[in-house]
C-alpha positions in Angstrom: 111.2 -168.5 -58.6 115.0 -167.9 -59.0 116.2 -164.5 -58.7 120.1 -163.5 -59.1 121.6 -160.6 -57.3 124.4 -159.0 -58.3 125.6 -156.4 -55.8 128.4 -153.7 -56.8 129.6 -155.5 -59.5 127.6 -154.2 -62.1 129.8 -151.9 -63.8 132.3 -154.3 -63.1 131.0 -157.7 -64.7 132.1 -157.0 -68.1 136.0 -156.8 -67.7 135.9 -158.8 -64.1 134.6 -162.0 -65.4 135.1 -161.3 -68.9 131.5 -161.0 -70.5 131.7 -158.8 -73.7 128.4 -157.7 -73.5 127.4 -154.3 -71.8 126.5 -154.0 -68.0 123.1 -153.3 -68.9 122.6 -156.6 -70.1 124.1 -157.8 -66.7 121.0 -156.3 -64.8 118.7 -157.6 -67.8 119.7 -161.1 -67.1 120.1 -161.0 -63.7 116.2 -160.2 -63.2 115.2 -163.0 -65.6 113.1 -165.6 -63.8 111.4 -168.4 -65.8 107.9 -168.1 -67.1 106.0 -171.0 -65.3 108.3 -171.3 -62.4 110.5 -174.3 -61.4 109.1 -177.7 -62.7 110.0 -181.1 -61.4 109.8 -184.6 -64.0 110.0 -187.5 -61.5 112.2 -189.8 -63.9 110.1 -193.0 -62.3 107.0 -192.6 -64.5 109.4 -193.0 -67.3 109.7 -196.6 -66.9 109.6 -197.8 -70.9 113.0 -199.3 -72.4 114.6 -197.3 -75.4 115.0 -200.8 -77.2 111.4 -201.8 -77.1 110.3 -201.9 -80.9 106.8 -201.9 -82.0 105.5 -204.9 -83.4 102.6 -206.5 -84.1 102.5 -210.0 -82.0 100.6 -213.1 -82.8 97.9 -214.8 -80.3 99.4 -218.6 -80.7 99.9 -219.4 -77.5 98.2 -218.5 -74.0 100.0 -219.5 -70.4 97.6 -218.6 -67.2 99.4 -218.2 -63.5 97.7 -217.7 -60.0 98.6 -214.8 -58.0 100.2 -215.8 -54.1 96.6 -215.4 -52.1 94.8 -216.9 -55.0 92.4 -213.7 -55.8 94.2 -212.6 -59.1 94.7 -214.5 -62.2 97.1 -213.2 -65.0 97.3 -214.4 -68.6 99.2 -213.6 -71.8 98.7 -214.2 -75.7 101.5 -214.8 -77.3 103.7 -216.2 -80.0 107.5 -217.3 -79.7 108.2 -214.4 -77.2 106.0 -211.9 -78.3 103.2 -210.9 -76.2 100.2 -209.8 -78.1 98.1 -209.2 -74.8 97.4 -209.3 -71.6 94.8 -209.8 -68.9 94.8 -209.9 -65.1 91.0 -210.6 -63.4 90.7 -210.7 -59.7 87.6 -212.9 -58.1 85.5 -210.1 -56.6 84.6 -206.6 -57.0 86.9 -204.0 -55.8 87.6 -200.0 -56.7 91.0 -198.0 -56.2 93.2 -200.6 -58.3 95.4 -200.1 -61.4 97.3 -202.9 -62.7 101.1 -202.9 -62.6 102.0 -205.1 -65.7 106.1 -205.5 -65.4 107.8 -207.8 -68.8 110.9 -209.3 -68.5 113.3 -210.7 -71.2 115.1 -214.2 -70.8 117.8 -212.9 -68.8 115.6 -211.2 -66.1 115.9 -207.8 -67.0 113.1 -205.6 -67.2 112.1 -204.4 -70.5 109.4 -202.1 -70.1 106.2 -201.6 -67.0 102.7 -200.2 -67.4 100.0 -199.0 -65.8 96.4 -200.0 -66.9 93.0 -199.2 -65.1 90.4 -201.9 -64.4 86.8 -202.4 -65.0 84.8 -203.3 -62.6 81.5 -206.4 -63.6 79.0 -208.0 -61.6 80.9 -210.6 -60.1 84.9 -209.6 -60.6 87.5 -206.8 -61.9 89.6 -206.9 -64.9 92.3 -205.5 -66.5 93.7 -206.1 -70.1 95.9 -204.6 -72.2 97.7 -205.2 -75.8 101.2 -204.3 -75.7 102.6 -206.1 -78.3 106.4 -206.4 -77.0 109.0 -208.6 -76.7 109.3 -210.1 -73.4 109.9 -213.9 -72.4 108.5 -213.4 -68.8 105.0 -211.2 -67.4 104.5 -210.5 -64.0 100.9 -208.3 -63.6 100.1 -207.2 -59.5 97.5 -205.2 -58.4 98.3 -202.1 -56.5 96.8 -198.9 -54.8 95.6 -196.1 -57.2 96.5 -193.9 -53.7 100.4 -196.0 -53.6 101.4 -198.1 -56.7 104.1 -199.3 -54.6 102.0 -200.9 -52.4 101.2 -203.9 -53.4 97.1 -205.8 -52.7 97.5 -208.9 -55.3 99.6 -210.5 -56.5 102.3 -211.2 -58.9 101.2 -213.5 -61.1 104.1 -214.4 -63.6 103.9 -215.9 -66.8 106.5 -217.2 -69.0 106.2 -217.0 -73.1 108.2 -220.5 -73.7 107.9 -221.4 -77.0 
């Protein structure tokens, strides 16, 4: 909370810095302090692209890549470079994961990232999502729920070439 002082200027403020609103308005203001405190929007979570248009992709084509130690597996659904969906599976059971899903357009700039939770079955974990979006590359990597910068599988990249 944010308070303002003002100390033996309040008769003063008016005509000293030019206010035309009565000194008793001065002390008003000065005592103000937000209702819920001071708030803090980490700009980070905001990771979407303003020029990312919703559409509604088709399921024509579907690339598969390997992750670097082999666990995960990442696929996409697409058509041209649209990609209709998703999916990451890694070979064995295992809790505290989300899946960091980043697209990328031709050029190598990244158009939008997401977050999506897995489900754990008997044998394996998956992850899948439909974000219809226009992207020419798709890079999924498993990471901490505890750290999503850290990194425990992956990236396995797929390109939507056609």
């Amino acid at each position: 909370m944010k308070k303002v002082r003002v100390v033996g200027l309040v008769g003063l403020a008016p005509t000293v810095l030019g206010f035309a609103f009565p000194a008793a308005n001065v002390m008003a203001t000065a005592t103000h302090s937000p209702r819920n405190g001071a708030k803090t929007v980490s700009l980070s979570q905001v990771e979407r692209a303003q020029a990312v248009k919703l559409v509604n992709c088709g399921y024509g084509h579907v690339k598969d890549a390997t992750g670097t130690s082999g666990h995960l597996k990442g696929q996409i659904s697409y058509s041209h470079r649209c990609i209709a969906g998703q999916e990451a599976y890694l070979n064995r059971r295992q809790a505290g994961l989300t899946e960091r899903t980043r697209f990328y357009s031709y050029h190598g700039t990244r158009v939008a990232t997401t977050w999506n939770a897995g489900t754990i079955e008997t044998s394996s974990t998956y992850f899948i999502s439909f974000p219809n979006i226009y992207a020419y590359e798709v890079c999924q990597a498993l990471v901490a729920n505890s750290n999503h910068n850290k990194v425990k599988y992956g990236p396995a990249c797929e390109t939507a070439t056609s």
